[in-house]
N, C-alpha and C positions, 0 to 999 in steps of 0.2 A: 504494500500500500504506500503512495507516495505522499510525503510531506502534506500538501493542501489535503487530500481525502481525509489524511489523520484529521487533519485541523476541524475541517466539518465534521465527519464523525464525533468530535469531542473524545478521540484516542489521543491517549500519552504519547506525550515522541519524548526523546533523548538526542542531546547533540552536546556540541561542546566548542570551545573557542581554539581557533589556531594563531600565534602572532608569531610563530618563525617561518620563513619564506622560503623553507627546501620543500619539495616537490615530494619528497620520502617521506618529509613529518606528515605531509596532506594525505598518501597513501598509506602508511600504518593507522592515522586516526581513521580515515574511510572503514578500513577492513575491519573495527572495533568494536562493529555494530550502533554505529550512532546514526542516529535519521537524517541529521541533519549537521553539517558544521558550519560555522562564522568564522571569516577570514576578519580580523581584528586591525581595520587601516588607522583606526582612533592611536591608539595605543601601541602602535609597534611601528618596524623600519620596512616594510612591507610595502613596496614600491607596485605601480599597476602593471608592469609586466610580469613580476612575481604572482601580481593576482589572477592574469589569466592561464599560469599553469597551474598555480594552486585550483581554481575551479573546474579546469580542464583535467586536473588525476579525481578531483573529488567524484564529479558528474560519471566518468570514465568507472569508479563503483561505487555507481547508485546510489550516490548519498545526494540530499539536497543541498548545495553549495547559499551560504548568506554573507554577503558583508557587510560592516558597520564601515561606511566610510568615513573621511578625517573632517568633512564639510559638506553643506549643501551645494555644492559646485555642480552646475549641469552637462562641465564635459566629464565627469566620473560616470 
């Protein structure tokens, strides 16, 4: 079941926050069984191209990839 169905259903998800930008830490927490992760731009060094492979290993297994970005900037 993906992320939104949990959400409507009013099913539990589990996820957790990533703020290092290697592509392995993204693929160890995917595989961890978490529904969902946050790529953490507020609070870490985690550059935009760092964040399209972090969401591109997360998406790659089936987790819901989310980020908290660093501003309401509308080229993010």
């Amino acid at each position: 079941m993906k992320l939104k169905e949990k959400i409507r259903n009013n099913t539990q998800t589990i996820g957790s926050w990533i703020t290092l930008g290697h592509p392995g830490i993204a693929e160890i927490m995917s595989k961890a069984g978490f529904d969902w992760l946050t790529i953490d731009l507020e609070h870490s060094g985690i550059d935009i191209q760092q964040t399209e492979d972090l969401i591109r290993v997360i998406e790659l297994c089936d987790v819901s990839p989310l980020v908290r970005i660093t501003n309401n900037d509308p080229n993010l």
